[in-house]
Structures are given as structure tokens and as C-alpha cells.
C-alpha positions in Angstrom: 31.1 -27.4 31.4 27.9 -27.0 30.5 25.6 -28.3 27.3 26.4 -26.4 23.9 23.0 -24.9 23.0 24.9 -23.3 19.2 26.7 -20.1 21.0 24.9 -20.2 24.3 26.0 -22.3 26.7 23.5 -23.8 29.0 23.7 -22.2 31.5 24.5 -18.9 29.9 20.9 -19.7 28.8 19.6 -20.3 32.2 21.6 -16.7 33.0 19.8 -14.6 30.6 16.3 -16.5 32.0 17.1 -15.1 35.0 17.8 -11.6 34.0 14.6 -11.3 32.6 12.2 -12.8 35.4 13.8 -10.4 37.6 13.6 -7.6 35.5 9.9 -8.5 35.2 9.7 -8.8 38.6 11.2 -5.7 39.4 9.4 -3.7 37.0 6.1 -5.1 39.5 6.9 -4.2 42.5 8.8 -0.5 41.3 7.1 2.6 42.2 5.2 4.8 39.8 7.4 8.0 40.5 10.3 5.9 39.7 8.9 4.7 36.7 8.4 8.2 35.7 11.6 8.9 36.5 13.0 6.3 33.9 10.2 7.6 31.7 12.4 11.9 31.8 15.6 9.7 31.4 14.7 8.2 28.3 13.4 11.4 26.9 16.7 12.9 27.5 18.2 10.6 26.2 16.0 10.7 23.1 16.9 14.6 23.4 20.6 13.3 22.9 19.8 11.6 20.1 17.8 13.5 18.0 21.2 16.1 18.2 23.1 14.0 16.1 23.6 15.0 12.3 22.6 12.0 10.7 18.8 10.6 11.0 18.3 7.3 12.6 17.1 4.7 9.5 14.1 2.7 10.2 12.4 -0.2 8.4 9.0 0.0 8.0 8.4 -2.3 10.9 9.5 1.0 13.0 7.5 3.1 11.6 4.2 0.7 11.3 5.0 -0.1 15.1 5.2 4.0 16.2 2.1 4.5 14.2 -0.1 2.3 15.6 1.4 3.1 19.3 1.2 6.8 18.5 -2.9 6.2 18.3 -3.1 5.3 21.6 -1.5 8.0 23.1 -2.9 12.0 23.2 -1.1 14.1 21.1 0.7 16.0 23.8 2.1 12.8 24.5 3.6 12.4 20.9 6.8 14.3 21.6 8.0 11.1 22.9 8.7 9.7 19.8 12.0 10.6 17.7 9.9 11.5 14.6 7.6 14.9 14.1 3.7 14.5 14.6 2.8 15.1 10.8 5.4 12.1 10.2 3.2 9.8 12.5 0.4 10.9 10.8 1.5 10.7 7.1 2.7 6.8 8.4 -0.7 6.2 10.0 -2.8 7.5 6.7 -0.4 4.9 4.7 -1.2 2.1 7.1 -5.3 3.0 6.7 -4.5 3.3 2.8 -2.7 0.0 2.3 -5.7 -1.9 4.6 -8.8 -0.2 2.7 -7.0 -0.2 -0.6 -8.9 -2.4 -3.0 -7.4 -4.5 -6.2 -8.1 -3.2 -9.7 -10.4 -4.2 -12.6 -8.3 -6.6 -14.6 -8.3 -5.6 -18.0 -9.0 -3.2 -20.6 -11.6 -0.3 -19.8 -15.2 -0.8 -21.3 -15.4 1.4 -25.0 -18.3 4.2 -25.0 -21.4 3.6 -26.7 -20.7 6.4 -28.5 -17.5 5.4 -30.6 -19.4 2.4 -30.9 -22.4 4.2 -32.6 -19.5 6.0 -34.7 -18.3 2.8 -35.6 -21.5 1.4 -36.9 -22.6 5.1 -38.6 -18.9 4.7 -40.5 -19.6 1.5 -42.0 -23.2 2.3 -43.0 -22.5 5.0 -44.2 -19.1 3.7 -46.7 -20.0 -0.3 -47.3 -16.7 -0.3 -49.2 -14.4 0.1 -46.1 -12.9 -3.2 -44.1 -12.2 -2.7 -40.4 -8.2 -1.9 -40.7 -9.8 1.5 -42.8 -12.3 1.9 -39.8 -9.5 1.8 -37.2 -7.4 3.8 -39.5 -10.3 7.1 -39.5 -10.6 6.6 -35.8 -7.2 7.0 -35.3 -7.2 10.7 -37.3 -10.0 11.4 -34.6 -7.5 10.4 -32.1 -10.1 7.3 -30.6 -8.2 4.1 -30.1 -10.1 1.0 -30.9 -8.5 -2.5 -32.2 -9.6 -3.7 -35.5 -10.4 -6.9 -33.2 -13.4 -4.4 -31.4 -14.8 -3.4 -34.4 -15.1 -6.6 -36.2 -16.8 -7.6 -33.3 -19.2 -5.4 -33.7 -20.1 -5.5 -37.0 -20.3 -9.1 -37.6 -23.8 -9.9 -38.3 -25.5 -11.9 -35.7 -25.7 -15.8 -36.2 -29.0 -16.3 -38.4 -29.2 -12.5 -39.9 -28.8 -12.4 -43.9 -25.6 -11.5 -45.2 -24.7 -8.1 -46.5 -26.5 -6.7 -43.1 -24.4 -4.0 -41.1 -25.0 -5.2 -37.2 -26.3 -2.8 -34.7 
């Protein structure tokens, strides 16, 4: 009996080990025509499988990982894979997207000088209105402003004498 290693036994360990150096070994010493002939026997098996009805699923660490191999093969050789050319592509163009894709500005977009010279023209021009009624005429216009923004902006600076419009 050999050591439990949690569902391998040891030397079921050492087994698989062994498999594998002698695989890599093989694979050294192995001609190139029969390596090429491995190469037509997994195409026809790939010709097999891309019969069947239903599509293969893949995660996308299949399709980043046929992507990035598909760029370093020509195109002729691109039949290889079990997916179309313009599906390696559209995959590739996603990859380049998500690695040269930059975050966004945080927060709300800057207000044009112009509403804000509307603003400022409004309460010149009718003292008597507050900045709810401001908000409430630029709405009708169809501009959105908060009745924060426009008391901003017509707040007199610190130091000017009251009763003077800002701007």
C-alpha cells in the first residue's frame, strides 16, 4: 500500500509523473512528418466535431486563449480552430478594447457657459424671482440645472455689497 495523497495514491502519483516525462520525451525525439500526421488527425477530428447539432460552450478563457493564439498564426492557418475567422477577430477586438479602455470622469458633466449667462441674464433682468422660479423657467426651455447650481452662481462674492447680481 502506498501513501494516501487525498484520491491519489502515491504511487498512482509517481504513475501519472511518468506518463508525462515520456510523453515529453517522445514528443522530442518524434519526427516532423509524424507530427504532421497527428496535426490532419486532429483536424479530422475537429471536422467530426464541428458536425454535431449543438455548439461547443466556452468560457471566456477559451476564447481569450484562441484569440491570442490565432495572432500568431497566418490566416490560412485559422481553419484549425472550431470557430469562424470573423469570431476570432470580433474576440481579439474585445481583448484590445477591454486593455485600452479607460475609466470615466466621475461625476456630473460640466454646465455650458451659456445656460450660465442665461441664468445670470434671468435674474438681472426679474430681481423678484428666487432660484426654485429660475430652475422652474429653465425647465419650460427644457435645460436641466439644480436650484443648488444656480444659487451658486448668483451668490455675490465674499466682500461685494449686497443686492449685487454675481457674474
Amino acid at each position: 500500500m502506498g501513501v494516501w495523497l487525498g484520491g491519489f495514491g502515491f504511487f498512482s502519483l509517481c504513475y501519472v509523473a511518468l506518463r508525462w516525462i515520456l510523453q515529453l520525451a517522445v514528443l522530442r525525439v518524434r519526427s516532423i512528418p509524424s507530427k504532421d500526421l497527428e496535426i490532419v488527425v486532429l483536424r479530422h477530428e475537429l471536422a467530426i466535431l464541428r458536425r454535431r447539432s449543438r455548439r461547443p460552450a466556452m468560457a471566456w478563457s477559451d476564447r481569450r486563449c484562441l484569440a491570442a493564439t490565432s495572432r500568431l498564426l497566418s490566416r490560412a492557418q485559422w481553419r484549425a480552430f472550431i470557430v469562424t475567422p470573423a469570431t476570432l477577430l470580433r474576440w481579439h477586438r474585445r481583448l484590445v478594447a477591454k486593455r485600452w479602455t479607460f475609466a470615466r470622469r466621475a461625476g456630473r458633466p460640466p454646465i455650458r457657459r451659456a445656460i450660465r449667462a442665461l441664468v445670470l441674464r434671468l435674474a438681472r433682468e426679474n430681481p423678484r424671482w428666487g432660484y426654485p422660479r429660475i430652475v422652474g423657467e429653465l425647465k419650460g426651455l427644457g435645460l436641466v440645472v439644480s436650484t443648488t447650481t444656480v444659487r451658486t452662481w448668483l451668490r455675490p462674492p465674499v466682500g461685494d455689497p449686497p443686492g449685487r447680481v454675481a457674474g
